[in-house]
C-alpha positions as CSV (number, residue, x, y, z in Angstrom):
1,X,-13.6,40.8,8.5
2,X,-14.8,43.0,5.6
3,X,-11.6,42.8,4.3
4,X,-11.3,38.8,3.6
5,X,-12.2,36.9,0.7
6,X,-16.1,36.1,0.5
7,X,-15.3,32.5,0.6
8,X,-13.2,32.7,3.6
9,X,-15.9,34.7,5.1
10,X,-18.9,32.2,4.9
11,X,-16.5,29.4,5.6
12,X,-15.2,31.1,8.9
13,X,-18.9,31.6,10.1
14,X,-20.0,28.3,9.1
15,X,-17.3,26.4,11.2
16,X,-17.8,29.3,13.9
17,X,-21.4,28.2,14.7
18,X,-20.1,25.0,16.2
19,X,-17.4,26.7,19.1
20,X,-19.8,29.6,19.7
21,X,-22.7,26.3,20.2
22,X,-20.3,24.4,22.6
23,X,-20.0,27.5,24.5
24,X,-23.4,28.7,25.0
25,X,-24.4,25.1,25.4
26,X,-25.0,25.2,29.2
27,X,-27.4,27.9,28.5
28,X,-29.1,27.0,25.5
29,X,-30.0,23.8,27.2
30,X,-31.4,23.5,30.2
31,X,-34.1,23.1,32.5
32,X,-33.0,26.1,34.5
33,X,-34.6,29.1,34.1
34,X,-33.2,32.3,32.6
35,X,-36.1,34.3,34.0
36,X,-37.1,32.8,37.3
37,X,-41.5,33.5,37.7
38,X,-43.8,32.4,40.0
39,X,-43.5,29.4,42.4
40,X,-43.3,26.7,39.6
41,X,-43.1,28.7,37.0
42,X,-40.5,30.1,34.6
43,X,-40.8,33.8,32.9
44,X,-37.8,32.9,30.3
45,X,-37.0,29.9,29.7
46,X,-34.0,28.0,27.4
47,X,-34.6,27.6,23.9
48,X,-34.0,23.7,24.7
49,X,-35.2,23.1,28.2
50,X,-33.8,20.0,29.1
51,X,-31.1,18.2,30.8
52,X,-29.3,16.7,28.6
53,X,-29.0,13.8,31.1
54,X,-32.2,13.6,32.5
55,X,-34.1,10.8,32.8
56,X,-37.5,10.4,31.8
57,X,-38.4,6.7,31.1
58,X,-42.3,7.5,30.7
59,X,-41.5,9.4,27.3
60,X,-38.8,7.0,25.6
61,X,-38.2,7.1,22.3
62,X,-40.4,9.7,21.8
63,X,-40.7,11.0,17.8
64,X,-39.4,15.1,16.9
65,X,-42.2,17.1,18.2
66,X,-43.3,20.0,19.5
67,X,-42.2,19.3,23.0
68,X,-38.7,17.6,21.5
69,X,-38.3,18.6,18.2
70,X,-35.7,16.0,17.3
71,X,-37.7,13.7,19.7
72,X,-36.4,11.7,23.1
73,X,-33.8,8.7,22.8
74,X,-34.3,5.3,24.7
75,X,-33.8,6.6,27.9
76,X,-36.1,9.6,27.6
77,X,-33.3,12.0,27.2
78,X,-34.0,14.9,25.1
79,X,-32.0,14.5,21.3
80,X,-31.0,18.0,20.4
81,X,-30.0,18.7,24.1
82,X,-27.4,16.1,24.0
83,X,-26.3,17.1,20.4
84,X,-25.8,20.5,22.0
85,X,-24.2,19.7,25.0
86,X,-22.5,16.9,22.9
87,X,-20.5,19.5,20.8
88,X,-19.0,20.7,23.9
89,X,-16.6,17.3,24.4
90,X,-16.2,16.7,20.6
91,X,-15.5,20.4,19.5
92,X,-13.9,21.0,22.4
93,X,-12.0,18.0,22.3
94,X,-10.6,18.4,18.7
95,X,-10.1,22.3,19.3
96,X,-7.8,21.1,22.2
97,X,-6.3,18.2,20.4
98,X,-5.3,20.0,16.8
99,X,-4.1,23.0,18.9
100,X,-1.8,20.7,20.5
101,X,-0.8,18.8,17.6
102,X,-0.6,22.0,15.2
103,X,1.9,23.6,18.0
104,X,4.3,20.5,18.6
105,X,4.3,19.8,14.1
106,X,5.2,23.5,14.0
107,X,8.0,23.1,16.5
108,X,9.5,19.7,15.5
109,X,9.5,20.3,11.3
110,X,10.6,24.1,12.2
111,X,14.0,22.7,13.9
112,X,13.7,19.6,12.1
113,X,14.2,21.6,8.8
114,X,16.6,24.7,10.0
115,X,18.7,22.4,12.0
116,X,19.3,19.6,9.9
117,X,21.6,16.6,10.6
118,X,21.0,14.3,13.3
119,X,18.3,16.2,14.7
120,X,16.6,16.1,10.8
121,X,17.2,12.6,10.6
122,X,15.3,11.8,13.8
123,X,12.5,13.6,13.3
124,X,11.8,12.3,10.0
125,X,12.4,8.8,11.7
126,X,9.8,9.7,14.2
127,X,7.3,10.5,11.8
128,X,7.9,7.5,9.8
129,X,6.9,5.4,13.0
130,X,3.6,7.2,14.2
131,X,2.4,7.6,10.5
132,X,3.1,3.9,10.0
133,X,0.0,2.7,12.5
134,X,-3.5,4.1,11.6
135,X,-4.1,7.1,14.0
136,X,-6.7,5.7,15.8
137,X,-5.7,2.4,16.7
138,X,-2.6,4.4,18.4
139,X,-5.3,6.4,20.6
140,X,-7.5,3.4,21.5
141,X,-4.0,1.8,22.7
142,X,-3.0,4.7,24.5
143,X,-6.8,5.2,26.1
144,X,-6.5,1.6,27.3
145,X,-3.5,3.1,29.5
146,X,-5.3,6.2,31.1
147,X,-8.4,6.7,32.8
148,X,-11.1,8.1,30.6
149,X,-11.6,11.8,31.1
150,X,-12.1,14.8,28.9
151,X,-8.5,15.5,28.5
152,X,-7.7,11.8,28.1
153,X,-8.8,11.8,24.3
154,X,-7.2,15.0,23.4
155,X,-4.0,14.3,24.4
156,X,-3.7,11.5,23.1
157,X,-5.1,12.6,19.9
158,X,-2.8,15.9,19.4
159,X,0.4,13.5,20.2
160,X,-0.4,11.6,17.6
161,X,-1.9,13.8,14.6
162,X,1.1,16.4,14.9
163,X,3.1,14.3,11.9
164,X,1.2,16.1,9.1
165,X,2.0,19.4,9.9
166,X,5.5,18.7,11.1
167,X,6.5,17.3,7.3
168,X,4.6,21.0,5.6
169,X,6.8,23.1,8.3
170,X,10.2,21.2,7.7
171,X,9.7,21.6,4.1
172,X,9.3,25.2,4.4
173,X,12.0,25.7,7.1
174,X,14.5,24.2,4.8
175,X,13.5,26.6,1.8
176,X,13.3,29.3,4.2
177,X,16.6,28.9,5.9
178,X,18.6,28.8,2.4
179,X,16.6,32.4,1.6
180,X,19.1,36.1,1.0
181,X,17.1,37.7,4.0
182,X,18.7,34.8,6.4
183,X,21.6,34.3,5.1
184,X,21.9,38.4,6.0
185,X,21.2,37.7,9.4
186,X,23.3,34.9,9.9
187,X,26.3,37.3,8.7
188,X,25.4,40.4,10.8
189,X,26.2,37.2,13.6
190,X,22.5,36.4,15.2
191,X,22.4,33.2,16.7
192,X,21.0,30.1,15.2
193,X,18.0,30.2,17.9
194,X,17.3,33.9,17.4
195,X,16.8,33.0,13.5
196,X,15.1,30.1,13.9
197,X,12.7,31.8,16.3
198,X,12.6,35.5,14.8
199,X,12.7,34.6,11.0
200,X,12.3,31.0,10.1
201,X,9.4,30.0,12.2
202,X,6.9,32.9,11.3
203,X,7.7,32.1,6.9
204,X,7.4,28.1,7.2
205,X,4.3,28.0,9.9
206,X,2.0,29.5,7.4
207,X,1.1,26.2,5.8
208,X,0.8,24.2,9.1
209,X,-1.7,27.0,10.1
210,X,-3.7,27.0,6.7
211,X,-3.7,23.1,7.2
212,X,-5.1,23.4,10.8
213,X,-9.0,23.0,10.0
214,X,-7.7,20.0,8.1
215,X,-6.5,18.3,11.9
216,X,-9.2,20.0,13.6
217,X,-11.7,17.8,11.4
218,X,-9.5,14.8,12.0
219,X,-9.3,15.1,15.6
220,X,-13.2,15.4,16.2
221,X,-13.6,12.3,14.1
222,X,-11.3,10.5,15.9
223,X,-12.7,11.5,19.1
224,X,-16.0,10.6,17.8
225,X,-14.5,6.7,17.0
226,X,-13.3,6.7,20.3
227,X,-16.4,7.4,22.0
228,X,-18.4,5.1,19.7
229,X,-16.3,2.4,20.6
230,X,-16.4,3.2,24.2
231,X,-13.2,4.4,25.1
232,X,-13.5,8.1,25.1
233,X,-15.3,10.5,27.8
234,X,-17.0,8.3,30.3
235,X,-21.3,8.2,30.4
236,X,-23.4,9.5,31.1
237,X,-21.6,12.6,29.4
238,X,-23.0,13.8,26.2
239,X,-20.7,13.7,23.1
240,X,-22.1,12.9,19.4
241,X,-19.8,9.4,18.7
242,X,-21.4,8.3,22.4
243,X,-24.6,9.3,21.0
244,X,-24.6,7.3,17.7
245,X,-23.0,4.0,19.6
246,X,-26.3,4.8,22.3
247,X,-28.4,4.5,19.5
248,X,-27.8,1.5,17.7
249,X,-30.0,-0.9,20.1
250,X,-33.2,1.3,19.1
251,X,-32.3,2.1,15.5
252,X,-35.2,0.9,14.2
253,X,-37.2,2.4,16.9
254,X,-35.8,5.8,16.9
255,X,-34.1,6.2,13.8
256,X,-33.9,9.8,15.3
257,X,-31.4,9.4,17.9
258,X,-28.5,8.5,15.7
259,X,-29.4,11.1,12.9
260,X,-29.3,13.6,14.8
261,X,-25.3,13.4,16.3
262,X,-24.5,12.2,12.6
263,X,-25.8,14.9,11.1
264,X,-23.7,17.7,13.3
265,X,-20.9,15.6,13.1
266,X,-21.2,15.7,9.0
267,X,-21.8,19.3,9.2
268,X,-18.8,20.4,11.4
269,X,-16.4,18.0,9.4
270,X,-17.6,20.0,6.0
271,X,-17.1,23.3,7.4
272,X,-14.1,22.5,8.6
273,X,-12.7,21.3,5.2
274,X,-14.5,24.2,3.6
275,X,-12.6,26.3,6.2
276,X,-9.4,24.3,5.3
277,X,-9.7,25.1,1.5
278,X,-10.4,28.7,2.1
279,X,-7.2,28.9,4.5
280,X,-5.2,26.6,1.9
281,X,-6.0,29.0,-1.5
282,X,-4.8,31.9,0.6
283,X,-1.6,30.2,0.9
284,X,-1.0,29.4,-3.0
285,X,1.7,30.7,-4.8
286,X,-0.8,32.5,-6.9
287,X,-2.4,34.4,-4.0
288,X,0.9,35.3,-1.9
């Protein structure tokens, strides 16, 4: 770690804080005890402790306090428990989603671009037709088709965000595979799999990698449109687009419950850009 760039440093903690939150969200909020005390009582409890879907009518729409400090929404849920417990469907979800879209870009633009031909020809078709319809009217389709679940969304967002990063990889594959140091392999008679695998695909995956912050920001977006417009993870589970879309019938009221989720989701898409630039200048010509 000591060994990076400062700027790659402070950008890798900054987008860090939002995985490690997602994680230790079932602990950092929740009524449960750490420290169990006497009969009724609680020795340790969580930093947030609160459900994040529990009920309480009696205090809705409560204003950031001491006992909620960023305050209750209109069903008395506490705010920050949900943005907590939110980031664990739409980190979690984009994590899942650009890892899957990341992957299959690698693997079509890397034998898209070594192969050439026919095989070339298609995949630049097929990347023609999914970039042609705007990425999230192609999930909201697809959702209509699936039951809503928490691997509904990311599926269906990785199959259709892996275009970018297929178009870098082929580009690079194609330099790659006309380089001295594979033309020397080809001659000593490795096989065209054994150089795609062992030569081309760790040179030309660099740039879908650097680029992967850039689909991990996209993916938590779009899973955050999806649960805005009602079509991603089904209530009454916590994610930050749900929580927004929640809020709009008490804006006025509790102008609190939708800053709050629009404020971590603004956050984790700049870290993740800033992460994304960092990755990308490591990759310049300059810098190799």
């Amino acid at each position: 770690m000591r060994h990076l760039p400062s700027g790659l440093r402070r950008a890798l903690l900054a987008a860090g804080v939002f995985p490690l939150l997602a994680l230790a969200a079932p602990f950092v909020a929740t009524s449960r005890p750490w420290v169990p005390g006497a009969p009724g009582r609680a020795a340790l409890t969580a930093p947030v402790p609160y459900d994040p879907d529990a009920v309480v009518l009696e205090g809705r729409l409560s204003p950031p306090g001491r006992a909620h400090w960023l305050g209750t929404d209109e069903l008395g849920r506490d705010v920050l428990a949900r943005v907590i417990h939110g980031s664990r469907v739409s980190v979690g979800a984009g994590l899942l989603a650009a890892l899957i879209a990341v992957t299959a870009g690698i693997g079509v633009g890397a034998l898209a671009g070594f192969t050439g031909g026919l095989t070339d020809r298609a995949a630049l078709f097929s990347i023609d037709v999914v970039q042609a319809v705007p990425p999230l009217v192609l999930v909201a389709a697809g959702a209509a088709f699936f039951p809503a679940s928490g691997l509904t969304a990311p599926l269906l967002i990785g199959l259709t965000g892996w275009t970018a990063s297929a178009r870098l990889v082929r580009a690079e594959a194609r330099r790659v595979g006309t380089e001295d140091f594979v033309e020397s392999v080809r001659a000593a008679g490795a096989s065209r799999w054994r150089i795609l695998a062992r030569h081309v695909l760790p040179h030309a995956s660099g740039s879908a990698v650097a680029g992967a912050p850039y689909v991990l920001a996209d993916a938590v977006m779009t899973e955050a449109s999806l649960s805005f417009l009602g079509v991603g993870v089904p209530p009454p589970t916590a994610s930050w687009g749900r929580a927004i879309a929640d809020a709009r019938g008490s804006f006025s009221e509790g102008w609190w419950c939708a800053a709050a989720p629009a404020v971590a989701l603004l956050l984790f898409l700049l870290s993740a850009r800033a992460l994304g630039e960092a990755l990308s200048s490591l990759e310049s010509p300059e810098n190799r």
